[in-house]
N, C-alpha and C positions, 0 to 999 in steps of 0.2 A: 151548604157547608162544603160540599163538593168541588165548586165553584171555588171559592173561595181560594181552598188547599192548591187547585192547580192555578189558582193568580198568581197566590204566593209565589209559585216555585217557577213560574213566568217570569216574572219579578228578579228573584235569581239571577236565572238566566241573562238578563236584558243588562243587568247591571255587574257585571265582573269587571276585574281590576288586575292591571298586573302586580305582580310582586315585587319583592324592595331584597336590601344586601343579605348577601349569603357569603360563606365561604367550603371550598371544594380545599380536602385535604387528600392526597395520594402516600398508601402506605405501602413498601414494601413486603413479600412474604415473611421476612424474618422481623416481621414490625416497625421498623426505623420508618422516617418521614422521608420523601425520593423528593429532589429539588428539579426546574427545569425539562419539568414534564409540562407537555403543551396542552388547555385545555378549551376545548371549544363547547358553548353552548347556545340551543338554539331556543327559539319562543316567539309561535308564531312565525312571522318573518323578520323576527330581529334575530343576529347572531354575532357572537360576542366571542372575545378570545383572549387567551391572557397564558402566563404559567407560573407553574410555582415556583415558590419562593425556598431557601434552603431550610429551611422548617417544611416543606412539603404542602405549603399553600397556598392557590390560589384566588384571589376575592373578586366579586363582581359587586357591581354597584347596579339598582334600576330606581328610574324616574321617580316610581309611587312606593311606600312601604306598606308590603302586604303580610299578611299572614303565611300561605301557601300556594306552590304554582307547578304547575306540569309542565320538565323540560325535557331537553333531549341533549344528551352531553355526549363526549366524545374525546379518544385522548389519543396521542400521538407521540412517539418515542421510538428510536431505535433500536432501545435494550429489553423494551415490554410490550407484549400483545394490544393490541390497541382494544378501546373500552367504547361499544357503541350502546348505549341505554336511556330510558325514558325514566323520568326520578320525578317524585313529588319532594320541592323544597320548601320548607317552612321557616319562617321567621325565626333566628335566635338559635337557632338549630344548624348546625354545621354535618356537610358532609363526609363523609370517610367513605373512600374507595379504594379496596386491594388490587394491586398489582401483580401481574402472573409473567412470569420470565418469555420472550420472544420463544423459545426453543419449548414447547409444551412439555416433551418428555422429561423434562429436569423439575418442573414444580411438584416437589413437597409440601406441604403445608401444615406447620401443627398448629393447632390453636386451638381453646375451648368456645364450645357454644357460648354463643349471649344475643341477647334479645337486640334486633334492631331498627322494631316499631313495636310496641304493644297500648292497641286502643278499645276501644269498644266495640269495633266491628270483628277486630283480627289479632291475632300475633304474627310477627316474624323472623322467623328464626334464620341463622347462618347455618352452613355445616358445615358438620367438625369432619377432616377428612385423616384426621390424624389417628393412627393404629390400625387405616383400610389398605387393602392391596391396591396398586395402581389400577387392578383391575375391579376392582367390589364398583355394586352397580346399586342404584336409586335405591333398592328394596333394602340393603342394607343400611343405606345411610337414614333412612326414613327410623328404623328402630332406635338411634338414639337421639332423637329430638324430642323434648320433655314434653310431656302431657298426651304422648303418643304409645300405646299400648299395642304390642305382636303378640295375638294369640293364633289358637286353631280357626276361629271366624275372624280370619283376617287384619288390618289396620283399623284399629277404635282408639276413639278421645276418651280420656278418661274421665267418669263419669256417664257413657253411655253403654247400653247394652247391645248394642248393635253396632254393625261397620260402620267406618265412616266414608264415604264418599271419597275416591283418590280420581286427581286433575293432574294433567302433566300442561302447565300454560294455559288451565282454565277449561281444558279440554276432558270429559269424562274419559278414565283408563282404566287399567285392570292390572293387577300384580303379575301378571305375563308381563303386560307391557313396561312394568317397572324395571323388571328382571333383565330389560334389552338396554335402559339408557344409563350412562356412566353417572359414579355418582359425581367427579369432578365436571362435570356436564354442567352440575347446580349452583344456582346463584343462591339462592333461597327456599323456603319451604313456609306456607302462608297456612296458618291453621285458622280456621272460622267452626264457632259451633253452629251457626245461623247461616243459611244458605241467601242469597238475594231475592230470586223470583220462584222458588223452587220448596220443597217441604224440608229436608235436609234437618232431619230431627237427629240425624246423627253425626251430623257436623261433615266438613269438607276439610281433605288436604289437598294444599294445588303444590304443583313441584314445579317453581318455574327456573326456567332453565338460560343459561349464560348467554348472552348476544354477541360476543366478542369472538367471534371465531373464523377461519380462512376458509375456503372454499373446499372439502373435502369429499373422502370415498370411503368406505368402510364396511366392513361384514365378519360375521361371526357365525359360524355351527356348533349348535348344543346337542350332542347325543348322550344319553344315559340310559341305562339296563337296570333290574332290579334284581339282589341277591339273594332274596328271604322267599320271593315267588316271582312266576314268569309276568314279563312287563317290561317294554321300553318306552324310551320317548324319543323325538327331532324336531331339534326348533332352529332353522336359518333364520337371520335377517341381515337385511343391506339396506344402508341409506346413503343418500346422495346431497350435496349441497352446491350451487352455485349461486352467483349475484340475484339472481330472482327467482328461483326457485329451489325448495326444499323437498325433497322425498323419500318416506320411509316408509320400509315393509319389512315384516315379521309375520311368522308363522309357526304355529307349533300341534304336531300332533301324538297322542300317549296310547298304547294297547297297556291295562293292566286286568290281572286276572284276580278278583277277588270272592270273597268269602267270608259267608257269617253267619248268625244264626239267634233267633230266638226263642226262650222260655217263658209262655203269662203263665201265671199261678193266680188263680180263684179260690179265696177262703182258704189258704196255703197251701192247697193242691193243683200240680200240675195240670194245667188243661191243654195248654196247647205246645206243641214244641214245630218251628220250624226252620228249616236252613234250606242257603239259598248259596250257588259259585255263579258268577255271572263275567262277562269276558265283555270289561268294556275299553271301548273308544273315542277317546274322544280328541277335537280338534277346534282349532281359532284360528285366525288371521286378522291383518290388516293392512291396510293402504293409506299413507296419509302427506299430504301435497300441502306448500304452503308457496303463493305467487304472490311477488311482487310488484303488484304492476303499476307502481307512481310511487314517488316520498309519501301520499296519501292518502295510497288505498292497495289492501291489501286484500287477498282469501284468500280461505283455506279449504279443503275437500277431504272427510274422513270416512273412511267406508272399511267393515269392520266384520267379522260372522265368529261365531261361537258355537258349538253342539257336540250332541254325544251317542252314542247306540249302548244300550246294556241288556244285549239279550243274557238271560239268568236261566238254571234250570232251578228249581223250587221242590222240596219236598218237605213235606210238614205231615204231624198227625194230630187227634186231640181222641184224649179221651183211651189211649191203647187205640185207636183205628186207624188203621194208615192209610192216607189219599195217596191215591195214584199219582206218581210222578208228573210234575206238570212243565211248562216253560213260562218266561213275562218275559215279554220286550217292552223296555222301554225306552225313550228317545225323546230330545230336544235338539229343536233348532234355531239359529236368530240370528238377523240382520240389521247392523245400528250404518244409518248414510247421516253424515251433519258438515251443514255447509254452512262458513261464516264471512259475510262481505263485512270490514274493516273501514272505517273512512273517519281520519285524521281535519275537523274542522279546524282545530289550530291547534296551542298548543296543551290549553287544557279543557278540549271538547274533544269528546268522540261519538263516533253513531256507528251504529251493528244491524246489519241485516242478518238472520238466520232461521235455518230449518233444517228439519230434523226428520226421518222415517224410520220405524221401531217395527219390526214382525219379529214372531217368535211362534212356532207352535210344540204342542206336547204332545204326547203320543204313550198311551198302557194298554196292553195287548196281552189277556191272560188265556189258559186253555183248562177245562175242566172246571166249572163249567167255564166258557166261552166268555169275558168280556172286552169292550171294547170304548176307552175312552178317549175321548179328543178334548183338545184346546187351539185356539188360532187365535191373535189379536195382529190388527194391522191399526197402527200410529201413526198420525201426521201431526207437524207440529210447525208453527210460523213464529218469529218472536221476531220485535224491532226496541232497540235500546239506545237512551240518549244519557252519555256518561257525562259531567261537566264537575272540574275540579278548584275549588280556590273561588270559589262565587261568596261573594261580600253580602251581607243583609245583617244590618241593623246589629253596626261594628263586631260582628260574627262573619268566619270563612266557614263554606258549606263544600263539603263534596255531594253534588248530588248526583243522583239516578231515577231515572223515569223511562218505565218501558210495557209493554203489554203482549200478551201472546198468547196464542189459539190451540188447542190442542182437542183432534179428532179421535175417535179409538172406532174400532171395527169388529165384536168381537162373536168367532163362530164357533157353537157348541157340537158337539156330534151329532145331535138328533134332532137339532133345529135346521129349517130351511130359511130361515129369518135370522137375521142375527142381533145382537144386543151391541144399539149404540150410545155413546155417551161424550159429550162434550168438555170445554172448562175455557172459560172465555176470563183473563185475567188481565188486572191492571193492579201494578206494582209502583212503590216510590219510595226511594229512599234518602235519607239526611243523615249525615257524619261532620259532627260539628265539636268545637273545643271551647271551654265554658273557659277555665284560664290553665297556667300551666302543669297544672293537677290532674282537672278532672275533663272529661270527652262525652259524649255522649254519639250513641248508635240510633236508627230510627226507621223502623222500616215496616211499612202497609201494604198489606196484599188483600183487594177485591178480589174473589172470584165467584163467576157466576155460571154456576152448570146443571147440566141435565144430563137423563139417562132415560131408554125404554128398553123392552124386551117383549118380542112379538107383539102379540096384541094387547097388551096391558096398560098402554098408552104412554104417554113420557111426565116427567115431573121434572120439575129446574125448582133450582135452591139456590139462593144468597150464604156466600161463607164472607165475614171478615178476619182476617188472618192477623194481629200485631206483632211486633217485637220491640221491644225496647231494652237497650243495653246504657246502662251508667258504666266507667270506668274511670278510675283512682290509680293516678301514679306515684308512686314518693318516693324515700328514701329507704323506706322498709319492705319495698317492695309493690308488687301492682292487685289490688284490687278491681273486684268486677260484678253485677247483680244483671240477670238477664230475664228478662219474662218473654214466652213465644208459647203461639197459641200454632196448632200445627193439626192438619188432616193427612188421615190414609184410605186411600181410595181401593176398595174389595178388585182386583183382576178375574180375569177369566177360570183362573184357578179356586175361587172364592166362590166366585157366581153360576161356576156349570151344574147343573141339577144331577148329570150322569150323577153314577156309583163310582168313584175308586176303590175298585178293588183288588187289595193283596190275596187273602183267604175269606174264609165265612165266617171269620171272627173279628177281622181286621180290613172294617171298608169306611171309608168315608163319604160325604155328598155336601154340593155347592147347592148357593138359595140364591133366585135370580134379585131376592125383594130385600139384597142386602145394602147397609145404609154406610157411610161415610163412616169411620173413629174418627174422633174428636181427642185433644191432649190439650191441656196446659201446661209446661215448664217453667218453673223457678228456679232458677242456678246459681250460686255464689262460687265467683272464683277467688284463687289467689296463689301466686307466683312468684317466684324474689330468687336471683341467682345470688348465687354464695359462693364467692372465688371460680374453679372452673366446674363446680356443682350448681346445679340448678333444682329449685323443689316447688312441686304445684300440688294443688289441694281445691278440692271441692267439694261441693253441698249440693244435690238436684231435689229437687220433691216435683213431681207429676201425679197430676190429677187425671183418669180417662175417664171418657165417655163415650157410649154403643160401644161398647169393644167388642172386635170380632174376636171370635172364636168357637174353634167344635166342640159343640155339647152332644151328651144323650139323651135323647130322648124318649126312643120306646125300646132299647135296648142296649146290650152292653156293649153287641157290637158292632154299632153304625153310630158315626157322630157327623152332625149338620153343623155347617157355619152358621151361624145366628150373631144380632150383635143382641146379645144374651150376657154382658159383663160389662160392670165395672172396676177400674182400681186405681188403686194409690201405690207411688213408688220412690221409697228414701234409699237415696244412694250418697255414700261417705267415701271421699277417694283419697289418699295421698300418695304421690309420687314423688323420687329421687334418682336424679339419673346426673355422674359422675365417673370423668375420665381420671385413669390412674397410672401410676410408673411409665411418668413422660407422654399416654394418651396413646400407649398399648394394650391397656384394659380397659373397654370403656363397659361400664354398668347402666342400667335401666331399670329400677325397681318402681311394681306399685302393688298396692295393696287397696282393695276394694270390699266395704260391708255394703251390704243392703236388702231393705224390710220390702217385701212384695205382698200385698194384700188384694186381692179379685174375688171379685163378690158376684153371686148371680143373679140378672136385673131380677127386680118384685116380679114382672109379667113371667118369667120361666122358674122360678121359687118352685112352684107349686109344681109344675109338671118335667123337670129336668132331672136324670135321674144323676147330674152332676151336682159338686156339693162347693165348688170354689177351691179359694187356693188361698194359704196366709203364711208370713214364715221369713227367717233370717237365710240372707247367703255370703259368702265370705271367698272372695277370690284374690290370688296372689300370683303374680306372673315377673317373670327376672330376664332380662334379655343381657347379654351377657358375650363380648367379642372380645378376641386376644389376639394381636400380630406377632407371632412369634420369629425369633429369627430364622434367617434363609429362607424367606415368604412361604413361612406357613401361620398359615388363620385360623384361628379355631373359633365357632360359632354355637352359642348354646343357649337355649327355651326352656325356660324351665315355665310349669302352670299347674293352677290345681283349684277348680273353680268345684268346691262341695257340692251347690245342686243349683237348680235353674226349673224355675216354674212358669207352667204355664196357668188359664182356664180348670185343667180338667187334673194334671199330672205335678208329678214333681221326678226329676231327673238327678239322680246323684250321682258324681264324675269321681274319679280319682287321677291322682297325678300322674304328668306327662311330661318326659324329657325328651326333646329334639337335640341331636349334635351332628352338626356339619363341622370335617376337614378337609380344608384347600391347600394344596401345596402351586404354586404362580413356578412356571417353567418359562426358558426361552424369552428373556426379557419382557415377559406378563404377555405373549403372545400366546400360551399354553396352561390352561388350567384344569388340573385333576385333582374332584371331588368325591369325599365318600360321606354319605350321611344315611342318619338313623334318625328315623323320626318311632314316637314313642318305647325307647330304647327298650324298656321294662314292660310292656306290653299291658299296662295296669288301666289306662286310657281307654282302650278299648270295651275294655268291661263295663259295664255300664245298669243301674239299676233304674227301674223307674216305677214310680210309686204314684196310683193313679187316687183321687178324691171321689168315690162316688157313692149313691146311698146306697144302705144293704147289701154291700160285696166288698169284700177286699182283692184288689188287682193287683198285684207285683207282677212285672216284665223284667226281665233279666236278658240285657241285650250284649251280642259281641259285633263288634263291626272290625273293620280289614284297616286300622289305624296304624298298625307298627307294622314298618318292613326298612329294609336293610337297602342301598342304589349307590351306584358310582357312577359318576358323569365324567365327561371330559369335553373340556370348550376350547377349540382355535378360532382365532382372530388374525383379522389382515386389513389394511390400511390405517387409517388413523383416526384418532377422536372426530365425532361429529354431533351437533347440534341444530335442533332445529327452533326457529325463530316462531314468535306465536302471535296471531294476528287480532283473536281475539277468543273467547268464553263460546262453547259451540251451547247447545241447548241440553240441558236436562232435566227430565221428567220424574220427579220421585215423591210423586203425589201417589203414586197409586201401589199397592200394595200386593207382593206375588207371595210365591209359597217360597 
């Protein structure tokens, strides 16, 4: 069968076809059609040239009439930036491309979002840059694009409970790094719930960014202090662009001093009360290169470090008896390097060399008594990918994808002298095809085959198949979408160390080396339909787990083991609206999310787990929410309020939180001074937690360091830059951390 599947996509391959008539339309920023704009396109080693016409456009004609084809267009003008980009054109389907004025600092742009591909694999969105300061950067623009949710844990699709994955050009990033790139930077913003070769259960946002830009120099200094308690932060960056090479570097580091504290209550009496002030540190950077070196081959070079120091001092009692004064250090470090070689076989074939190296270790350092825990994991990672666009098979065009890749781990516990290694040997392939002008269809298989040991216990290797299949419906009333994806998460070092973690003697934890994969299946129904310059999405998930990890107790109350000890079912109901108002000065972002959580504990720990599961409704509501007011001032507001969140063993109930950032833009947007409140009412912080277990009643009553008061101030000097992207570096998110 095997066989077979890779003839087929041989097959493919061997037999593609070019493409047939299209038309290229150029719009001005203030909408009208621009005539007499020159447009050149290339395919393969054909290249073709024409300009438009006073309607704003230009037609090409080719030999064969296809479906779909990867070109490479290019525009030339006196009065406008010139447009150097890679486009998939499809039959019947006309293109529209905006125009941005030769002189950068005068483009305005108002306009409402609207979809400008939506299939079965992806959406893609424009952005709206209207009611931003010439200076608001990616992180802002990213909140108002529909079906994208800004909470406390970061960027999520709506509908998942977890982040989602952010790409800047295909390239794994981080909201630092978002925080550095302009939003006028962006061409587009590509949402995927389904990752390609990767687990990505919580979907991917890539931000890719504009190709049309001059040869530039640019930098910026972020410093900010905090009012409510001691804490600064500094984050330079400079990047550089010339004809073949692109280079960017950012860095940022924060001293904040915080504070908090815990109450358990047992059978509603206090047992244990403790508080903690800890002075921590922490820092990132990165380096990241992108060379030119042919029309047909390109790399890129990313190299990247993240960590933190939080020595704490700790005092706690239980019971009326006070422990002696102690301290915890604890500490992370980690190292992301990912190199991607680039090579252009024509014009709708590409291939990807890439690799990737992942360390990180942890560190908990207590006194009284004395513990001491470690974590180290070292990653290697190889992957080789053959993309091929507009391949014909049995009067159907295919985009397809065929690729494979190897991933190493190394991982060392404290008190082992051996350490636990573990492989994952994958073969992936994917199909994006169009049934007729309605419906699409997604396609996507992932083999993998891996093992693990640990000291002498010997190794085991497992077969996973991985599916996904996505149908999608376009019409008139809007875009429908059904998704089924089967997805594993793989136990880390954090999961699998046998040490103790331990806080106090009431509050430790412990890793099991003989822990096994989570298993998931997802079913998702989507549906989306823009309404004038409003747009509203709406979804349905139910998930099924299997082995779920998590910590149970087992011969006490207060030690809990990772076991995969659960199961459960998870219905999530979402609807979102998100709409710019009074001319695309207020723009809004509403959603609202229920959902039934049921965890169960497996039959084999029933009997001796002294956890009892977890079952129950949750109901979160989050408003993102920007205002440009006049003489460039911005006002930025978060509002959320997610009732509770359950695990295995517990149940957490939140109360609301308001975030407010204002900017005032000085010095023709060369000078920005901010002052923000994050949990203004300090209500967020409080925090209740209600544990499931037999014969006790747990309540925790937690305060954490969430609201404080900071004023920043940002200079800038040279001028916009961009960098070019060569290809999708590697990512690992198979495997599961704390």
């Amino acid at each position: 069968m095997a066989f077979l599947f890779v003839s087929f996509l041989f097959s493919l391959f061997a037999f593609s076809q070019p493409a047939g008539e299209f038309k290229v339309r150029m719009i001005a920023p203030e909408g009208y059609s621009v005539g007499k704009i020159t447009v050149s396109i290339q395919i393969d080693k054909t290249r073709l040239k024409g300009k438009t016409d006073n309607t704003g456009v230009c037609q090409f004609k080719m030999p064969i009439y296809n479906d779909s084809l990867r070109i490479r267009l290019l525009t030339e003008s006196p009065f406008y930036a010139p447009i150097d980009t890679l486009l998939t054109i499809r039959a019947e389907k006309d293109i529209e491309l905006s125009l941005s004025p030769a002189d950068l600092r005068e483009v305005s742009v108002v306009g409402y979002k609207k979809i400008v591909k939506t299939n079965a694999e992806k959406q893609v969105f424009n952005i709206d840059l209207g009611g931003l300061l010439q200076s608001a950067k990616a992180n802002l623009a990213l909140k108002r694009v529909p079906g994208i949710i800004y909470t406390d844990k970061g960027y999520q699709l709506a509908g998942n409970g977890k982040a989602a994955k952010l790409l800047i050009d295909g390239i794994e990033t981080t909201e630092t790094e978002l925080e550095k790139i302009m939003a006028g930077d962006i061409a587009k913003v590509e949402v995927r719930r389904i990752g390609l070769n990767d687990e990505a259960s919580s979907g991917e946002i890539n931000v890719i960014l504009k190709r049309n830009r001059a040869n530039l120099l640019k930098g910026e200094i972020a410093a900010g202090t905090q009012l409510s308690r001691a804490g600064f932060n500094l984050s330079p960056s400079a990047t550089y662009r010339s004809g073949k090479i692109d280079l960017i570097f950012w860095s940022s580091y924060t001293q904040d001093r915080q504070k908090g504290k815990n109450i358990l209550y047992r059978d509603e009496e206090e047992f244990l009360f403790s508080e903690y002030k800890n002075r921590l540190q922490q820092y990132s950077g990165a380096l990241k290169t992108n060379i030119r070196l042919s029309p047909k081959w390109e790399t890129a070079l990313n190299y990247s470090i993240f960590g933190y120091k939080a020595p704490a001092d700790v005092v706690w009692r239980s019971k009326g008896v006070n422990q002696t004064a102690q301290y915890n250090k604890e500490s992370y470090f980690s190292h992301f390097v990912n190199a991607v070689i680039a090579h252009d076989i024509n014009a709708n074939k590409r291939l990807f060399f890439k690799a990737r190296y992942f360390n990180y270790a942890t560190n908990n350092e207590t006194a009284h008594p004395y513990t001491l825990y470690k974590g180290k994991m070292n990653e290697w990672t190889g992957e080789i990918l053959l993309e091929a666009d507009s391949i014909r098979f049995l009067r159907d065009y295919h985009n397809i994808a065929i690729g494979i890749k190897s991933i190493y781990r190394n991982t060392l516990l404290t008190a082992s002298r051996l350490p636990y290694r573990s492989d994952v040997q994958q073969l992936y392939m994917k199909d994006q095809f169009s049934l007729n002008k309605w419906f699409d269809v997604f396609l996507l298989l992932r083999g993998e085959w891996y093992g693990f040991n640990f000291q002498r216990t010997g190794s085991t290797r497992r077969l996973a198949v991985l599916p996904t299949i996505s149908v999608n419906y376009n019409g008139k009333i809007g875009s429908f979408s059904f998704v089924y994806n089967r997805h594993i998460e793989r136990p880390s070092v954090d999961f699998l160390n046998p040490e103790v973690f331990y806080i106090n003697e009431y509050e430790k934890s412990q890793g099991n080396v003989h822990l096994r994969p989570q298993y998931a299946d997802r079913y998702t129904l989507n549906y989306s339909r823009q309404i004038g310059s409003g747009f509203l999405t709406s979804n349905v998930v139910y998930e099924r787990i299997g082995d779920m990890i998590g910590g149970v107790y087992m011969t006490d109350y207060s030690t809990s083991t990772y076991e995969n000890a659960g199961k459960g079912r998870i219905l999530n109901l979402n609807i979102g609206y998100s709409k710019p108002l009074f001319k695309h000065a207020l723009n809004l972002n509403l959603n609202i999310t229920a959902d039934h959580t049921a965890y169960k504990i497996a039959p084999a720990f029933a009997a001796i787990a002294l956890s009892e599961g977890n079952e129950g409704w949750g109901l979160t509501s989050t408003m993102n929410l920007s205002y440009m007011a006049p003489k460039q001032w911005f006002l930025e507001l978060m509002l959320m309020h997610r009732n509770n969140e359950r695990t295995l063993n517990s149940t957490v109930h939140n109360k609301i939180r308001l975030d407010l950032t204002v900017t005032k833009s000085l010095c023709n947007d060369r000078l920005d001074l901010s002052l923000s409140y994050n949990d203004m009412f300090g209500l967020f912080r409080k925090q209740r937690v209600r544990y499931k277990l037999k014969g006790l009643t747990q309540i925790s009553k937690v305060y954490s360091p969430s609201s404080f008061l900071g004023i920043s101030l940002t200079w800038r000097f040279g001028k916009d830059f961009k960098i070019q992207s060569v290809g999708e570096v590697i990512n690992n998110e198979d495997i599961r951390t704390k």
